[in-house]
PyMOL Python script that loads the backbone (N, CA, C, O; Angstrom):
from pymol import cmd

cmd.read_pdbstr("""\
ATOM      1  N   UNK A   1       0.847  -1.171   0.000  1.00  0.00           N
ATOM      2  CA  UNK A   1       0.000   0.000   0.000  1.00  0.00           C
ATOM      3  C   UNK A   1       0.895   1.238   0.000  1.00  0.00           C
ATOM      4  O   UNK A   1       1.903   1.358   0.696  1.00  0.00           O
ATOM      5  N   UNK A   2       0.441   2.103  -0.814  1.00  0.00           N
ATOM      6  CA  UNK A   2       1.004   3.638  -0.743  1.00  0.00           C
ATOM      7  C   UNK A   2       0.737   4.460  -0.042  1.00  0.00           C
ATOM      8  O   UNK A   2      -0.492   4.539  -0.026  1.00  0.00           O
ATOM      9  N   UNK A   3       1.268   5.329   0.733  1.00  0.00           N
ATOM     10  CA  UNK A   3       0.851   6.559   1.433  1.00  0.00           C
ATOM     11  C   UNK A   3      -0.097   7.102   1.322  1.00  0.00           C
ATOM     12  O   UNK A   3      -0.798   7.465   2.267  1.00  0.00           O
ATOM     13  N   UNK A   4      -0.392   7.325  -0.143  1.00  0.00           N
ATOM     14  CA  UNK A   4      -1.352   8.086  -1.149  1.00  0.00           C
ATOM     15  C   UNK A   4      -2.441   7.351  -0.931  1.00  0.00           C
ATOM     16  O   UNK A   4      -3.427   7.836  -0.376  1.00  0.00           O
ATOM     17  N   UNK A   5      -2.373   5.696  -1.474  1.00  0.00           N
ATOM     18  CA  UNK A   5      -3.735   5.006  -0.882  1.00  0.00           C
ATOM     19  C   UNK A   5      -4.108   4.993   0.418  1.00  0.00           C
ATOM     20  O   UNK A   5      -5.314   4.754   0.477  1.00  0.00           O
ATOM     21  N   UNK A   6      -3.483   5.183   1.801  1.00  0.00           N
ATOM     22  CA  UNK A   6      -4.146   5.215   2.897  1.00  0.00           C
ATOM     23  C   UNK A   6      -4.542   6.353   3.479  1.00  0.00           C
ATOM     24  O   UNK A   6      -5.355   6.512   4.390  1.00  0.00           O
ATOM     25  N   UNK A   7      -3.431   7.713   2.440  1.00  0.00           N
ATOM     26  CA  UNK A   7      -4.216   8.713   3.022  1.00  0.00           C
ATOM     27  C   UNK A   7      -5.606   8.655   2.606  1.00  0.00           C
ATOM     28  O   UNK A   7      -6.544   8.760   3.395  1.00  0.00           O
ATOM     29  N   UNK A   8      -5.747   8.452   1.110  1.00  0.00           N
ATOM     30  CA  UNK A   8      -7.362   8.324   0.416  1.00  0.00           C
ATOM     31  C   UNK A   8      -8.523   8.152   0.937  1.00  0.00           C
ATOM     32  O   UNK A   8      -9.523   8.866   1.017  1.00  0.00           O
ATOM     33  N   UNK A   9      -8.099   6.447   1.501  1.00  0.00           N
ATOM     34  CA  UNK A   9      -8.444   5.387   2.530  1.00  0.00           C
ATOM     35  C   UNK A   9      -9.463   6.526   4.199  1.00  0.00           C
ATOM     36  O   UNK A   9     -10.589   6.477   4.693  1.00  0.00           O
ATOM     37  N   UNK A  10      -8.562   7.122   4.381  1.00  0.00           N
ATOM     38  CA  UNK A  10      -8.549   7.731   5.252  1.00  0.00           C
ATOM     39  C   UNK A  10      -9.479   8.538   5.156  1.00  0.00           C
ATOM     40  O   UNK A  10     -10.470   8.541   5.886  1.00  0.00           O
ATOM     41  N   UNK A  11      -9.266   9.285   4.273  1.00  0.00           N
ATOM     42  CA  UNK A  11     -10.534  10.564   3.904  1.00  0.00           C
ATOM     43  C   UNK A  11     -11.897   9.995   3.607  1.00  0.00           C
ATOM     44  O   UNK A  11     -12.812  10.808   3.474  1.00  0.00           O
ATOM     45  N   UNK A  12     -12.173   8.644   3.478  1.00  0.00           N
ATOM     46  CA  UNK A  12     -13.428   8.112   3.154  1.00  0.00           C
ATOM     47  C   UNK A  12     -13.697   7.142   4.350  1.00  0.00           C
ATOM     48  O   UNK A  12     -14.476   6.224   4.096  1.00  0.00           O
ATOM     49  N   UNK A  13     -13.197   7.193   5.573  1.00  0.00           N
ATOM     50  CA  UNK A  13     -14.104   6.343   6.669  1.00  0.00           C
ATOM     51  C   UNK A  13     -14.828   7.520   6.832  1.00  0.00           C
ATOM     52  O   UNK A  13     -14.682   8.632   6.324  1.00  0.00           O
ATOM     53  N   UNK A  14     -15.718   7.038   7.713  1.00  0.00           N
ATOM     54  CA  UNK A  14     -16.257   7.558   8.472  1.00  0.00           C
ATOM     55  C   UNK A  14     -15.994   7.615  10.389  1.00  0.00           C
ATOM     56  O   UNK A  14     -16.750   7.519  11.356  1.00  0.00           O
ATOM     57  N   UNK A  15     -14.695   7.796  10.229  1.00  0.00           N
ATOM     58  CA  UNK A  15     -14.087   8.156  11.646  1.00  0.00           C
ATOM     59  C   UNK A  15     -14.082   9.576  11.636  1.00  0.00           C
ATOM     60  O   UNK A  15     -14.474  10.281  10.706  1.00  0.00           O
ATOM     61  N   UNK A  16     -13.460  10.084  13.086  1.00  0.00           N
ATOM     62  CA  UNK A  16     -13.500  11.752  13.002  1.00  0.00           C
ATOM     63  C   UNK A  16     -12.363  12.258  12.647  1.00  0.00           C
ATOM     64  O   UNK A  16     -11.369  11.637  13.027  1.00  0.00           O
ATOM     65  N   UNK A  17     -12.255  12.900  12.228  1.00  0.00           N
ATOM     66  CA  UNK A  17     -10.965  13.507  11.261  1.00  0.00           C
ATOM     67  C   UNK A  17      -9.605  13.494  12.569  1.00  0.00           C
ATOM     68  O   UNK A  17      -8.534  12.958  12.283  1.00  0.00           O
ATOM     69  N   UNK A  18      -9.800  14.081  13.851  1.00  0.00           N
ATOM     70  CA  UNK A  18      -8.883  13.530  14.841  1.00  0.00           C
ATOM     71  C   UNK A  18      -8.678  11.984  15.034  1.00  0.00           C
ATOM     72  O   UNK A  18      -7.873  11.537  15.851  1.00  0.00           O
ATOM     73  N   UNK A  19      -9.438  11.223  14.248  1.00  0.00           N
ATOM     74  CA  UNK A  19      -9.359   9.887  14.823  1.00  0.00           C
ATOM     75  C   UNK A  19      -8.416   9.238  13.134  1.00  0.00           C
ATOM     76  O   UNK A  19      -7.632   8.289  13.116  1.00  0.00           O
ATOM     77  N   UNK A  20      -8.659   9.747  12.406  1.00  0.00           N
ATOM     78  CA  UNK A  20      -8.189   9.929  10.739  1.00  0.00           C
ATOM     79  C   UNK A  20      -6.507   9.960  10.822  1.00  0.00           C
ATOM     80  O   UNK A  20      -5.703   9.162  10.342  1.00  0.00           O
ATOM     81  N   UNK A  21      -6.221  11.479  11.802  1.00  0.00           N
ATOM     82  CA  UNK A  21      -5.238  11.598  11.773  1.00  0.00           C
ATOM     83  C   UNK A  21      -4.054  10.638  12.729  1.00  0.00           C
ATOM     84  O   UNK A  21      -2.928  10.190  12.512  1.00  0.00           O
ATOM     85  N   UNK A  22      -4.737  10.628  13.543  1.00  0.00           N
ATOM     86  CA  UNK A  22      -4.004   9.402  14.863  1.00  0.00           C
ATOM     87  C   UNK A  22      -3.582   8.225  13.920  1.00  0.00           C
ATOM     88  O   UNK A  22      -2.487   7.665  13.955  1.00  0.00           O
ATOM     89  N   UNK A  23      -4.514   7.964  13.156  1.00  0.00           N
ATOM     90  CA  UNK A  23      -3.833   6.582  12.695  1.00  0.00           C
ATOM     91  C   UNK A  23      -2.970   6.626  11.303  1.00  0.00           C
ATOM     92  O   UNK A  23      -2.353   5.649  10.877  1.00  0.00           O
ATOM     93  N   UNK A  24      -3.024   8.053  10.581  1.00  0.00           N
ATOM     94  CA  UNK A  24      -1.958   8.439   9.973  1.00  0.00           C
ATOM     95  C   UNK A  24      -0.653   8.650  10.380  1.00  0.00           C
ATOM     96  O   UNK A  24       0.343   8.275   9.760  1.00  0.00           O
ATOM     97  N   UNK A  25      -0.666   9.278  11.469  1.00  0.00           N
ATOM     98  CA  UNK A  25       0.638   9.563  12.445  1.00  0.00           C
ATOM     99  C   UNK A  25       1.264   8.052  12.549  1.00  0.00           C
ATOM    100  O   UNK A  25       2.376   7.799  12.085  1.00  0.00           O
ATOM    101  N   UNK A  26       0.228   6.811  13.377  1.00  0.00           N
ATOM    102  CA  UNK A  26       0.922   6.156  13.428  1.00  0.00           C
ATOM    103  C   UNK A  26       1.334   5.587  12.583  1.00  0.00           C
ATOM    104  O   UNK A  26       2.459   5.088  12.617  1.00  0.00           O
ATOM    105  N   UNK A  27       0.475   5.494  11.507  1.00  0.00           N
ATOM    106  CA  UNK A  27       1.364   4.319  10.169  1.00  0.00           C
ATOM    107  C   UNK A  27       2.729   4.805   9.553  1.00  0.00           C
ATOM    108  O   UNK A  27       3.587   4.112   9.007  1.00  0.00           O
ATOM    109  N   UNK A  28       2.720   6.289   9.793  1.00  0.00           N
ATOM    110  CA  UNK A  28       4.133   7.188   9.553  1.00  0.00           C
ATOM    111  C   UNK A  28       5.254   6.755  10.467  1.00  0.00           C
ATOM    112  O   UNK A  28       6.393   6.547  10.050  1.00  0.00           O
ATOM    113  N   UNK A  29       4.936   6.645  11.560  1.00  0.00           N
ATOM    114  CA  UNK A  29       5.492   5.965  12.563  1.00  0.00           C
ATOM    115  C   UNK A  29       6.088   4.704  12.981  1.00  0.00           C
ATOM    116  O   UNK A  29       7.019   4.500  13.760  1.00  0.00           O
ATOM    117  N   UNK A  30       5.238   3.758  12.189  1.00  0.00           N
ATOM    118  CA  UNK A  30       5.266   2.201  12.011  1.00  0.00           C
ATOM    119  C   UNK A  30       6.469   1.514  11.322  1.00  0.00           C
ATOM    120  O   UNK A  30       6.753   0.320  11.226  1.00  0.00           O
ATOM    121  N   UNK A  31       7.342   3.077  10.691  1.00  0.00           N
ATOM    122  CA  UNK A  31       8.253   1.875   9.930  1.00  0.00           C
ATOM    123  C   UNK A  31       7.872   1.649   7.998  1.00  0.00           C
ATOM    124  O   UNK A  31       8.640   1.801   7.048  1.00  0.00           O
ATOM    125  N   UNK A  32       6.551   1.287   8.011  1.00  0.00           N
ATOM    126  CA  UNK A  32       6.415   0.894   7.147  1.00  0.00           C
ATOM    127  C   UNK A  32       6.427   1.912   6.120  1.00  0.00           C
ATOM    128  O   UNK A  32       5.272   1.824   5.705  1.00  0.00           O
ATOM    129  N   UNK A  33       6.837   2.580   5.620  1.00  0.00           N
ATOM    130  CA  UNK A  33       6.586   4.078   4.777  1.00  0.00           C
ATOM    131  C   UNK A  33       8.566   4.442   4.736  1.00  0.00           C
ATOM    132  O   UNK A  33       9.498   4.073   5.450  1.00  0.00           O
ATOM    133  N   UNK A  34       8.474   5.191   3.700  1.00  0.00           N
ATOM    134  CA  UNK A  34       9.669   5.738   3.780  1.00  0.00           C
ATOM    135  C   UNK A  34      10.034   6.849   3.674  1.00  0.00           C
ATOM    136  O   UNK A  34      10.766   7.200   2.748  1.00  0.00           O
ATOM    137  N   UNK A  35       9.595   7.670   4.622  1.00  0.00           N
ATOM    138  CA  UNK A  35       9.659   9.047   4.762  1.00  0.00           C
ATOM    139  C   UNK A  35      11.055   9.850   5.070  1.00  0.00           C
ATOM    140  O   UNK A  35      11.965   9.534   5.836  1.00  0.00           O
ATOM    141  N   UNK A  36      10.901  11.152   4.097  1.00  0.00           N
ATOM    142  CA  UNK A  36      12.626  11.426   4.281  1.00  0.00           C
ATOM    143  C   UNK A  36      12.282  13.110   4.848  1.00  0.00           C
ATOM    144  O   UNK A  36      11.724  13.815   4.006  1.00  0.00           O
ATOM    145  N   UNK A  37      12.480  13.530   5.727  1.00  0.00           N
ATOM    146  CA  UNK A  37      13.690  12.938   7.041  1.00  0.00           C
ATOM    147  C   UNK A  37      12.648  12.405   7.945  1.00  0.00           C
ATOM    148  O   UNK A  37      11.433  12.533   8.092  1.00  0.00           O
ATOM    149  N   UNK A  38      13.971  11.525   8.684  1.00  0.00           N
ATOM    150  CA  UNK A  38      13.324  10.500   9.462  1.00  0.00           C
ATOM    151  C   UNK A  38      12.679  11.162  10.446  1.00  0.00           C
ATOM    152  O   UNK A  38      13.340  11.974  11.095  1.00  0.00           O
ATOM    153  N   UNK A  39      11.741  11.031  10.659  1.00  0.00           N
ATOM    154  CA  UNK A  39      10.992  11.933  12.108  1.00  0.00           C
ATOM    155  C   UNK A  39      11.133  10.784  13.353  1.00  0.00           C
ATOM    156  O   UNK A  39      11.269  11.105  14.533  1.00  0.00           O
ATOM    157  N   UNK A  40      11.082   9.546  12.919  1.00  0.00           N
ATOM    158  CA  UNK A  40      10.607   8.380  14.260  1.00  0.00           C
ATOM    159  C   UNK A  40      11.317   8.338  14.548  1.00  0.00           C
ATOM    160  O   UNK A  40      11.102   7.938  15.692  1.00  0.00           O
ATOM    161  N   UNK A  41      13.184   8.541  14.362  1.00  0.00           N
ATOM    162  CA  UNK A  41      14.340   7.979  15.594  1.00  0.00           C
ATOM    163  C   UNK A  41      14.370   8.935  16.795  1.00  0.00           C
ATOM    164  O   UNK A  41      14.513   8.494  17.935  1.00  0.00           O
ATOM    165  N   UNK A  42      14.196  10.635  16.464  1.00  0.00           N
ATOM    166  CA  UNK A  42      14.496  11.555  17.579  1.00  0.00           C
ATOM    167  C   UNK A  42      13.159  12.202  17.720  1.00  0.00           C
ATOM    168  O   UNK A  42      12.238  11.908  16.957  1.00  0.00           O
ATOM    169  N   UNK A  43      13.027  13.110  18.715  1.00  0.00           N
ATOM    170  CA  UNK A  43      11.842  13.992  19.062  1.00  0.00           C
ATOM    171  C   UNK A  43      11.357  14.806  18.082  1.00  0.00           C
ATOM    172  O   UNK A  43      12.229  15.319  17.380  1.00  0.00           O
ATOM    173  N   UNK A  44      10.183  15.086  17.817  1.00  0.00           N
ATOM    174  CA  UNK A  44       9.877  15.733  16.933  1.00  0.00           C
ATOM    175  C   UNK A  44       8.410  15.896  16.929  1.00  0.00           C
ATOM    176  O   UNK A  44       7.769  15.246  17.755  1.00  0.00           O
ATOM    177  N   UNK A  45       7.680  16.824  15.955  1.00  0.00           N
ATOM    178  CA  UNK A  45       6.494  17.116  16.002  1.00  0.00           C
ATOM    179  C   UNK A  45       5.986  17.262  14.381  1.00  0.00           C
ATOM    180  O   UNK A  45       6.695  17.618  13.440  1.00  0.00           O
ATOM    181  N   UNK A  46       4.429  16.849  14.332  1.00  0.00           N
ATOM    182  CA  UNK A  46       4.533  16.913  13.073  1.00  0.00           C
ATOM    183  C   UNK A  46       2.694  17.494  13.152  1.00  0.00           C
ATOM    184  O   UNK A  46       1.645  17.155  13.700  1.00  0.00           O
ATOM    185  N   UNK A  47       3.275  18.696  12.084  1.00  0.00           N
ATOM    186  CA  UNK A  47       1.761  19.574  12.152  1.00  0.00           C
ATOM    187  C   UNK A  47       1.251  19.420  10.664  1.00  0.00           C
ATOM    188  O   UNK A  47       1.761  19.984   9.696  1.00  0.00           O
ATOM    189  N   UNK A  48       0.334  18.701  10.638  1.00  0.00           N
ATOM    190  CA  UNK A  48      -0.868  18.948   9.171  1.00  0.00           C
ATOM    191  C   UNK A  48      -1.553  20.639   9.356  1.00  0.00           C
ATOM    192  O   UNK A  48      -2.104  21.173  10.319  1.00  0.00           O
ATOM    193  N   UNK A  49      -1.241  21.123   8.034  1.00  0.00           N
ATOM    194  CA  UNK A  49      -2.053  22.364   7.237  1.00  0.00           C
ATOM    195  C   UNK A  49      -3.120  22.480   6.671  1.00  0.00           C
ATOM    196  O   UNK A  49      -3.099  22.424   5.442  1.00  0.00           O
ATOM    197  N   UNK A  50      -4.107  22.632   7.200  1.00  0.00           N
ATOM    198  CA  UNK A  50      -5.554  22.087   6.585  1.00  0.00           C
ATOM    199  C   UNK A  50      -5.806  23.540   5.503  1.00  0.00           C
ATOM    200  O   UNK A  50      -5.241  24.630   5.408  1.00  0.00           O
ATOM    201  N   UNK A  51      -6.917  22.898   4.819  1.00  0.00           N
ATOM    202  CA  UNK A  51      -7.515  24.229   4.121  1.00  0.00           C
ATOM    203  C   UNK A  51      -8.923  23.524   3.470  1.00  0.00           C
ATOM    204  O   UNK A  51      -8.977  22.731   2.530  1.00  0.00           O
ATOM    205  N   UNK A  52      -9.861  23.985   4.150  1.00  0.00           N
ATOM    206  CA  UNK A  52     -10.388  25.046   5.093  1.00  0.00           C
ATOM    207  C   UNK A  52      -9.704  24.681   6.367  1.00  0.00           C
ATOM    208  O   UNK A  52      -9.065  23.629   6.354  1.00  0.00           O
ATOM    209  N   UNK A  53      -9.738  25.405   7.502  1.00  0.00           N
ATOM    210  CA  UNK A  53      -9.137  24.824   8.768  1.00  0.00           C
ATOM    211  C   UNK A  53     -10.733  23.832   9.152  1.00  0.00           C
ATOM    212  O   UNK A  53     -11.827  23.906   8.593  1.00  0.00           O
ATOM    213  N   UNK A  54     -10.375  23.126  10.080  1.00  0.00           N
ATOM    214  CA  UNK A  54     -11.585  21.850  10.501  1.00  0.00           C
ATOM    215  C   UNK A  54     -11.637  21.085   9.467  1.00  0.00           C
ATOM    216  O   UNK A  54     -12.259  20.043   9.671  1.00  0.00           O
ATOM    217  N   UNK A  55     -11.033  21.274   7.992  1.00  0.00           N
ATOM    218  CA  UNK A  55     -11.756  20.312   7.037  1.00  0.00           C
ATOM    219  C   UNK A  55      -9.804  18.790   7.021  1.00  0.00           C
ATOM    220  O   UNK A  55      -8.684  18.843   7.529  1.00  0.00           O
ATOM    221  N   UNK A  56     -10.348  18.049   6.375  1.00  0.00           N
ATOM    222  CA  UNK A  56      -9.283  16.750   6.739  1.00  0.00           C
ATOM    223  C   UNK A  56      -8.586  16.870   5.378  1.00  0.00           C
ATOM    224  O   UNK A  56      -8.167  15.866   4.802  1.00  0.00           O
ATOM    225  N   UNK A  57      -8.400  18.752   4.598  1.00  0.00           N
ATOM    226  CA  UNK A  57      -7.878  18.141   3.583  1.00  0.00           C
ATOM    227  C   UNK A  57      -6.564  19.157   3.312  1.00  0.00           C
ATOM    228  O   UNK A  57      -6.350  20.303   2.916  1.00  0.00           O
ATOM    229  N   UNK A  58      -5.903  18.104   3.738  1.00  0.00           N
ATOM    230  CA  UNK A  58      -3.934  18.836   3.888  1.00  0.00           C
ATOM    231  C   UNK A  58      -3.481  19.250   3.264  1.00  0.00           C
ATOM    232  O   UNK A  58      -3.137  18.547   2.313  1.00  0.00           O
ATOM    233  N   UNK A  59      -3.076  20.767   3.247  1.00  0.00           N
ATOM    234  CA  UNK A  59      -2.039  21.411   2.067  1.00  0.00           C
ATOM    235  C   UNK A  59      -0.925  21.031   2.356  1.00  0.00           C
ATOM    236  O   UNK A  59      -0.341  20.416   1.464  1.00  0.00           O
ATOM    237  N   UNK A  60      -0.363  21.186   3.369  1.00  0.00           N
ATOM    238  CA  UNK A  60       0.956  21.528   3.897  1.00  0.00           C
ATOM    239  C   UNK A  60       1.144  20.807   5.379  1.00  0.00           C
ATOM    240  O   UNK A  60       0.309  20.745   6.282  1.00  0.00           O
ATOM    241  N   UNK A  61       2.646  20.223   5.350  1.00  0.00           N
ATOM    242  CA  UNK A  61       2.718  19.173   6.253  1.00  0.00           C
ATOM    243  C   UNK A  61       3.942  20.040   7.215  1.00  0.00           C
ATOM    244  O   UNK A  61       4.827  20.440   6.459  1.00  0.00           O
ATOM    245  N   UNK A  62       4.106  20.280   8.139  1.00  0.00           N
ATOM    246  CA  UNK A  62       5.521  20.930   8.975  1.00  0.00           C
ATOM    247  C   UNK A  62       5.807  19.682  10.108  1.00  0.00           C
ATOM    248  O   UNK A  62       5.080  18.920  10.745  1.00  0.00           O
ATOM    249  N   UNK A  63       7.564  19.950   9.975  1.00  0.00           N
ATOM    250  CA  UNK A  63       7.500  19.359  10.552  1.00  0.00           C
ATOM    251  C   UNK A  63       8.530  19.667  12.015  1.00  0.00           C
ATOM    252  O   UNK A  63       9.649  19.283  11.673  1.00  0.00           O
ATOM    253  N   UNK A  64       8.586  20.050  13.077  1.00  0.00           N
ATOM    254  CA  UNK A  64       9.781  20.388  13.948  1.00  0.00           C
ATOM    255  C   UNK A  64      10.505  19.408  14.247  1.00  0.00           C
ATOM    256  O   UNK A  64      10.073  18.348  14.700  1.00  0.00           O
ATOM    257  N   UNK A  65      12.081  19.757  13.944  1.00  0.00           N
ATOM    258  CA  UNK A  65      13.089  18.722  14.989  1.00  0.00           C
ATOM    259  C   UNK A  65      13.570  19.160  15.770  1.00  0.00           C
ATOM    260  O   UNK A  65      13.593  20.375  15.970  1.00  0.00           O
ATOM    261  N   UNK A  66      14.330  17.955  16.747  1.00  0.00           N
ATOM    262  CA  UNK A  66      14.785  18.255  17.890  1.00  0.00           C
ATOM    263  C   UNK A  66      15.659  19.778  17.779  1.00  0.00           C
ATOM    264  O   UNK A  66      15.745  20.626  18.667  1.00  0.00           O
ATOM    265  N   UNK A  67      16.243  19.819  16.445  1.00  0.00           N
ATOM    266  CA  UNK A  67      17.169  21.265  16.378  1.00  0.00           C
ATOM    267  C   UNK A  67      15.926  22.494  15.859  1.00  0.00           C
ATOM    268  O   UNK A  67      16.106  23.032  14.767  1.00  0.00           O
ATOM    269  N   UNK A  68      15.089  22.759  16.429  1.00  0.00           N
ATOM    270  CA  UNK A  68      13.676  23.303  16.370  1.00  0.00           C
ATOM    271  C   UNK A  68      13.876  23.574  14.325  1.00  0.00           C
ATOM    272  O   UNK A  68      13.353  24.648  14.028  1.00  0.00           O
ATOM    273  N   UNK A  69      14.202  23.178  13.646  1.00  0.00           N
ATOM    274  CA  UNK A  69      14.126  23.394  12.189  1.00  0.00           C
ATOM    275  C   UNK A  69      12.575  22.562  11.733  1.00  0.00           C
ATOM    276  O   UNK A  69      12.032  21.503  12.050  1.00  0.00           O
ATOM    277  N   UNK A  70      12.229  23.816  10.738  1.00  0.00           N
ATOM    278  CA  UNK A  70      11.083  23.472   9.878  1.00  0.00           C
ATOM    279  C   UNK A  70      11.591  22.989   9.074  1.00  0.00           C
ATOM    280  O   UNK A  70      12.617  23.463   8.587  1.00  0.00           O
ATOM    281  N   UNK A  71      10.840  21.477   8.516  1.00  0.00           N
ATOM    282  CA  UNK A  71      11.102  20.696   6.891  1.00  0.00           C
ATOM    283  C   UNK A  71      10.366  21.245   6.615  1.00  0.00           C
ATOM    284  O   UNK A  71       9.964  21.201   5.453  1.00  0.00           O
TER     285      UNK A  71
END
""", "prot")
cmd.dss("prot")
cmd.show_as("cartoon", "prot")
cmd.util.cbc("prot")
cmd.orient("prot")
């Protein structure tokens, strides 16, 4: 599966868009994906950009590391 298909995936349950994102985070998290830069070895934070705000549909992904830098 692709990123692309589970984000998709995602946008068509019917869970709540906080509950959407939790399990995006974790599959990012899981290993299974190959996301560059690595966010899962050190501390970090990772903020979705909505547009409209409240709506589940992401422009823009930020991300903070431990050296407070925006990807």
């Amino acid at each position: 599966m692709t990123l692309e298909t589970l984000v998709d995936a995602l946008r068509h349950t019917e869970l709540s868009d906080r509950d959407a994102v939790r399990l995006l985070i974790a599959a990012l998290e899981s290993g299974d994906f190959d996301v560059a830069p690595d966010f899962t070895t050190r501390p970090s934070h990772l903020r979705l950009i909505y547009d409209p705000p409240a709506s589940f549909r992401v422009v823009d992904v930020v991300m903070l590391t431990e050296k407070r830098a925006q990807q």
